[in-house]
GUGU-123175 format. One record per residue (C-alpha): residue number from 1; residue in three letters; x, y, z. Coordinates in nm, 2 decimals, m for minus. Layout:
<recs>
   nr  rest       u       v       w
  NUM   ALA       X       Y       Z
...
</recs>
This chain:
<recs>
   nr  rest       u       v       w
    1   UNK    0.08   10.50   m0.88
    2   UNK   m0.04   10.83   m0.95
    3   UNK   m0.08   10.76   m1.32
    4   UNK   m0.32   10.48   m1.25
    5   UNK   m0.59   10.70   m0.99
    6   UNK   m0.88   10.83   m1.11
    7   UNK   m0.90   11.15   m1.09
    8   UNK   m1.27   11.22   m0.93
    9   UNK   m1.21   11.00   m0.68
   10   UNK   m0.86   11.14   m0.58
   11   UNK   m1.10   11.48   m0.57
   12   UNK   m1.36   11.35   m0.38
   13   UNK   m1.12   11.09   m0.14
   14   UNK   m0.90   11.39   m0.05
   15   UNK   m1.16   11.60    0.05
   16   UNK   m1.26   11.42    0.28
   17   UNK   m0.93   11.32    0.41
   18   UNK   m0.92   11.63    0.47
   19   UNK   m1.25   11.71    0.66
   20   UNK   m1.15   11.37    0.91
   21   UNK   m0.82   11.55    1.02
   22   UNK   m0.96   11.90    1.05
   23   UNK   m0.88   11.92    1.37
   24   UNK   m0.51   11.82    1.33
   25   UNK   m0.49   12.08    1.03
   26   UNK   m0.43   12.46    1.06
   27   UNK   m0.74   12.66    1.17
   28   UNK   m0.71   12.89    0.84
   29   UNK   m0.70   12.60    0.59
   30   UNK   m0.93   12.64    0.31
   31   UNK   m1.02   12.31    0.26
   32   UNK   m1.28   12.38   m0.06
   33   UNK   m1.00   12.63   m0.23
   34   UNK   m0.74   12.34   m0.18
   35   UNK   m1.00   12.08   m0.32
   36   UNK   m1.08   12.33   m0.64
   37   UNK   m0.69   12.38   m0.68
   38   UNK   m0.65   11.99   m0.65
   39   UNK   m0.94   11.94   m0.93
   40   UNK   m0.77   12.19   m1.16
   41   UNK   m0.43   11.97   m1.14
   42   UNK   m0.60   11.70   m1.19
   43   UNK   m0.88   11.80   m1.50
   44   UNK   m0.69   12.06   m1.68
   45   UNK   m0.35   11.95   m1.75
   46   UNK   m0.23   11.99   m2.10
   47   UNK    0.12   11.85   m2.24
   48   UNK    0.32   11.88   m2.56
   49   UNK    0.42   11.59   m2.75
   50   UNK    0.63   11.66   m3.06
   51   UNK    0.42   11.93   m3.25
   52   UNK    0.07   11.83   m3.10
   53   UNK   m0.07   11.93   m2.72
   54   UNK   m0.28   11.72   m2.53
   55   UNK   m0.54   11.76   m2.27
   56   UNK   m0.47   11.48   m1.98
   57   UNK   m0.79   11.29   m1.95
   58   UNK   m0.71   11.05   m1.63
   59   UNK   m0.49   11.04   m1.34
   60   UNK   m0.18   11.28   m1.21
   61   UNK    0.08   11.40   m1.47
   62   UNK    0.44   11.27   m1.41
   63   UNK    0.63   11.54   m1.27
   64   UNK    0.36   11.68   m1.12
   65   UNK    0.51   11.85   m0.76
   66   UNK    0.17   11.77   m0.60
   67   UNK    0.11   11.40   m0.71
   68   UNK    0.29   11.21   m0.43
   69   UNK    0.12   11.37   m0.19
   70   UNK   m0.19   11.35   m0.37
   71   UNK   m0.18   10.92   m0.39
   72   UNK   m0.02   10.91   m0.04
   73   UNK   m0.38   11.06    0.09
   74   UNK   m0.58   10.88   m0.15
   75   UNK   m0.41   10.54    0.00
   76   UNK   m0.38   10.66    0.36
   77   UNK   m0.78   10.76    0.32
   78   UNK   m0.84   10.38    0.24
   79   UNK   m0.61   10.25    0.46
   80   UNK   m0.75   10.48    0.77
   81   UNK   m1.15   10.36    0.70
   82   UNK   m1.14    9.99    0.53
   83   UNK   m0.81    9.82    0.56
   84   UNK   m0.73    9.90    0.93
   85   UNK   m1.11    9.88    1.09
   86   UNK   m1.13    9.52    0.92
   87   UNK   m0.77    9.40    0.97
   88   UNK   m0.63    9.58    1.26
   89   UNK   m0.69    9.60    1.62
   90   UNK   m0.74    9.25    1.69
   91   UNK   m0.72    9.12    1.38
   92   UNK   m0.50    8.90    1.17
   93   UNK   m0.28    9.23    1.05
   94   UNK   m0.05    9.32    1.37
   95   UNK    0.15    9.59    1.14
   96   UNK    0.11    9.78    0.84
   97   UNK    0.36   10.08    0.69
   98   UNK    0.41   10.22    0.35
   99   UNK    0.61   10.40    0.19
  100   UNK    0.44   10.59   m0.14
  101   UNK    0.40   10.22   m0.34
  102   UNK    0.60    9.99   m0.11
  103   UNK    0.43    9.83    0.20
  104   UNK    0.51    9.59    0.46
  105   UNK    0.28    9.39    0.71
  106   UNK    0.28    9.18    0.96
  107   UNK    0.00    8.90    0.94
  108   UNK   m0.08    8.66    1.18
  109   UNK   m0.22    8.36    1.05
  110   UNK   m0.53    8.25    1.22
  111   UNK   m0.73    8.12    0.90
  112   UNK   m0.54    7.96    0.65
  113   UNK   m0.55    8.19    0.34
  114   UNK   m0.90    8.33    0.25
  115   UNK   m0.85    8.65    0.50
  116   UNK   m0.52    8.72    0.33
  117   UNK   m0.68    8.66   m0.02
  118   UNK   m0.97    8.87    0.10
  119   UNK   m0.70    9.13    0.27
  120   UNK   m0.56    9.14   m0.10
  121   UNK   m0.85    9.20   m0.25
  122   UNK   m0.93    9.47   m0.03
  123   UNK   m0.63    9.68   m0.08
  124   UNK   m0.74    9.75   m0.44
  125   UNK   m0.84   10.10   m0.53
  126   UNK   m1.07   10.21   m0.81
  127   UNK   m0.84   10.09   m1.07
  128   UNK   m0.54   10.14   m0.85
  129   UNK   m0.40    9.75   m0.78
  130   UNK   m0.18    9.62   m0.61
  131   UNK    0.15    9.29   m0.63
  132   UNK    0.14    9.13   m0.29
  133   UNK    0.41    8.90   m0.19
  134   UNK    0.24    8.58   m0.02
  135   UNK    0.27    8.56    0.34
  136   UNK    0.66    8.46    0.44
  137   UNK    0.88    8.46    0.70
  138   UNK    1.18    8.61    0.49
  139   UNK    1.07    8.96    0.28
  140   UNK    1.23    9.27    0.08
  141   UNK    1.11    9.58    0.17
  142   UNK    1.25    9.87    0.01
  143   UNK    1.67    9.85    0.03
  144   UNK    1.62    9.56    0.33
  145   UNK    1.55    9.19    0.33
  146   UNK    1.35    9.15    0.67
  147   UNK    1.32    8.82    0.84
  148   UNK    1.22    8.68    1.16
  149   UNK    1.31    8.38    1.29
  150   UNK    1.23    8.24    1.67
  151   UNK    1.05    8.56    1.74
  152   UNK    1.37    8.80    1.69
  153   UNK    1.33    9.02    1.38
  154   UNK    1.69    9.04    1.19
  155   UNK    1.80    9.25    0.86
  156   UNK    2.02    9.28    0.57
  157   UNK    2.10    9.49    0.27
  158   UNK    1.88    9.41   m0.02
  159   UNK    2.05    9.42   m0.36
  160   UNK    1.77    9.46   m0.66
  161   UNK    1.83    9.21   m0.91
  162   UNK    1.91    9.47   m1.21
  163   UNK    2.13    9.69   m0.98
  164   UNK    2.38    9.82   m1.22
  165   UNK    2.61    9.94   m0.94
  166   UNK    2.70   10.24   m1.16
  167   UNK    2.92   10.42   m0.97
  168   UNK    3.11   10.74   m1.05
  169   UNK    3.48   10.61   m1.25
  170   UNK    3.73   10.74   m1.18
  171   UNK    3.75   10.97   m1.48
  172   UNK    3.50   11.19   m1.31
  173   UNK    3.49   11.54   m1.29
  174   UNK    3.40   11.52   m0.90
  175   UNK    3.60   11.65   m0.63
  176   UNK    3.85   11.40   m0.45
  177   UNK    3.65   11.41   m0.15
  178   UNK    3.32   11.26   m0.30
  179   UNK    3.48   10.92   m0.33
  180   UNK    3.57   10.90    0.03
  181   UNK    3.21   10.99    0.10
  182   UNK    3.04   10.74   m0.14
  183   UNK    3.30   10.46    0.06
  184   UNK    3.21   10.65    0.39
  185   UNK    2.84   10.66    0.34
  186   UNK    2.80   10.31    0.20
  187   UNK    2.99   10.14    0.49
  188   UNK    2.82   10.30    0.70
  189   UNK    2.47   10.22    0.58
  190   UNK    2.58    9.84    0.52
  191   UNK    2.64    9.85    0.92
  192   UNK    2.36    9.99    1.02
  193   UNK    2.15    9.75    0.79
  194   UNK    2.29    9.43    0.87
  195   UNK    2.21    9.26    1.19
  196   UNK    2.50    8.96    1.12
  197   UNK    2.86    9.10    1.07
  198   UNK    2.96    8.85    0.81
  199   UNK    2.65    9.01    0.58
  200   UNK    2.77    9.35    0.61
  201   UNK    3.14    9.20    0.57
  202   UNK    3.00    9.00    0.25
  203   UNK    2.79    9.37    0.15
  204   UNK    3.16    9.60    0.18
  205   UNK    3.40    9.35   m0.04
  206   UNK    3.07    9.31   m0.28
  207   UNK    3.07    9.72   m0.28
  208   UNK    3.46    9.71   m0.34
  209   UNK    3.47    9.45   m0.60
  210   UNK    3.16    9.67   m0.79
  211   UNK    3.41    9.99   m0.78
  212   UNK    3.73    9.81   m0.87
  213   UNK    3.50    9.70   m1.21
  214   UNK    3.44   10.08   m1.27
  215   UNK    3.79   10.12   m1.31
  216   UNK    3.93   10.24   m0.98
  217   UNK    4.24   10.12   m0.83
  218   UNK    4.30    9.92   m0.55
  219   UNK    4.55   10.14   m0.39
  220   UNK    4.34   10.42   m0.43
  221   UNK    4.02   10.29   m0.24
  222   UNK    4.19   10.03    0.02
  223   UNK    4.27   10.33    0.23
  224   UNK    3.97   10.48    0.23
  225   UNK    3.79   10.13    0.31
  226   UNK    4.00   10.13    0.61
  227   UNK    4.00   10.45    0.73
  228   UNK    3.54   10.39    0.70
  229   UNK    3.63   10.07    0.89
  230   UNK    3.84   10.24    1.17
  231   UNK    3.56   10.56    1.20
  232   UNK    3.28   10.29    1.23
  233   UNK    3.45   10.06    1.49
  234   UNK    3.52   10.42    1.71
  235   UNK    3.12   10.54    1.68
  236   UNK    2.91   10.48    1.93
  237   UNK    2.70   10.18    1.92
</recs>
């Protein structure tokens, strides 16, 4: 995202982000010095390429510590005074979260289409744009597929389509414990994102299958798959 903003307006949209939560902010804040420091990120950047150097004319340099939070105001500023004063409250959009470039709503459709093409439309940027999934009852959002059916809300573990699964092999220089803990902590996370058994069942042989490929060993792994199995049946629910 932050290599498609331009850069006045993240100046100028941050500002007064900031002025509209004054309050909420600490009492010695400089907001003008931050603003200045922000502008001088943003205008005077210069990178080395090869033998040449480069002044950036547009947007946030990658790696720059401050760009995240940079485009996560900018959007929040647009979110906070257009999308949520026309959509919200009342409104067709019941829910709305992001995470940096990912977000999920919930729309509730009282006019076929044109608000959701006009709520598309809307959520553009300067030349910030946006890819919005059509309205569905089934959607992937982040590492989950959401999906509600006769008004219960259930989950499961996405899986992105190029997923690699490239785990450590077992000729890695790790300790022996960090295996344990990659079997541990996937379990784990597979049965706290699956509402149905069977998916998070489906989710742990699919995990065990992708680590037998990388060249570990059945006998080496079973045991630990157990022992997760055993520790997550004794947690707490």
């Amino acid at each position: 995202m932050h290599t498609n903003m331009d850069a006045q307006r993240v100046i100028s949209t941050v500002n007064r982000w900031l002025h509209r939560h004054k309050r909420a902010l600490p009492s010695d804040l400089h907001i003008e010095l931050i603003t200045e420091a922000i502008s001088i990120v943003m205008t005077q950047n210069v990178f080395q390429f090869d033998d040449t150097c480069w002044i950036q004319t547009c947007a946030a340099a990658m790696g720059t510590s401050v760009a995240c939070v940079l485009v996560t105001i900018y959007c929040s500023y647009h979110e906070e005074t257009t999308l949520l004063p026309t959509y919200g409250d009342s409104g067709p959009l019941l829910f709305h979260k992001r995470f940096i470039d990912d977000g999920f709503i919930m729309w509730k459709p009282t006019v076929p289409c044109a608000p959701f093409n006009r709520f598309k439309s809307d959520l553009c940027i300067g030349k910030l744009t946006w890819t919005a999934a059509s309205p569905s009852h089934s959607v992937d959002f982040l590492d989950l597929t959401l999906s509600i059916s006769k008004g219960s809300i259930s989950s499961k573990t996405c899986t992105k389509e190029h997923n690699l699964h490239l785990h450590l092999p077992p000729s890695s220089a790790h300790s022996p414990g960090t295996l344990k803990s990659l079997i541990f902590g996937n379990l784990q996370t597979h049965w706290k994102q699956n509402t149905h058994t069977s998916d998070c069942v489906n989710m742990a042989s699919a995990f065990r299958q992708h680590l037998l490929a990388r060249g570990h060993h059945f006998k080496d792994i079973d045991s630990i798959f157990l022992a997760a199995a055993h520790h997550i049946d004794a947690s707490p629910a």
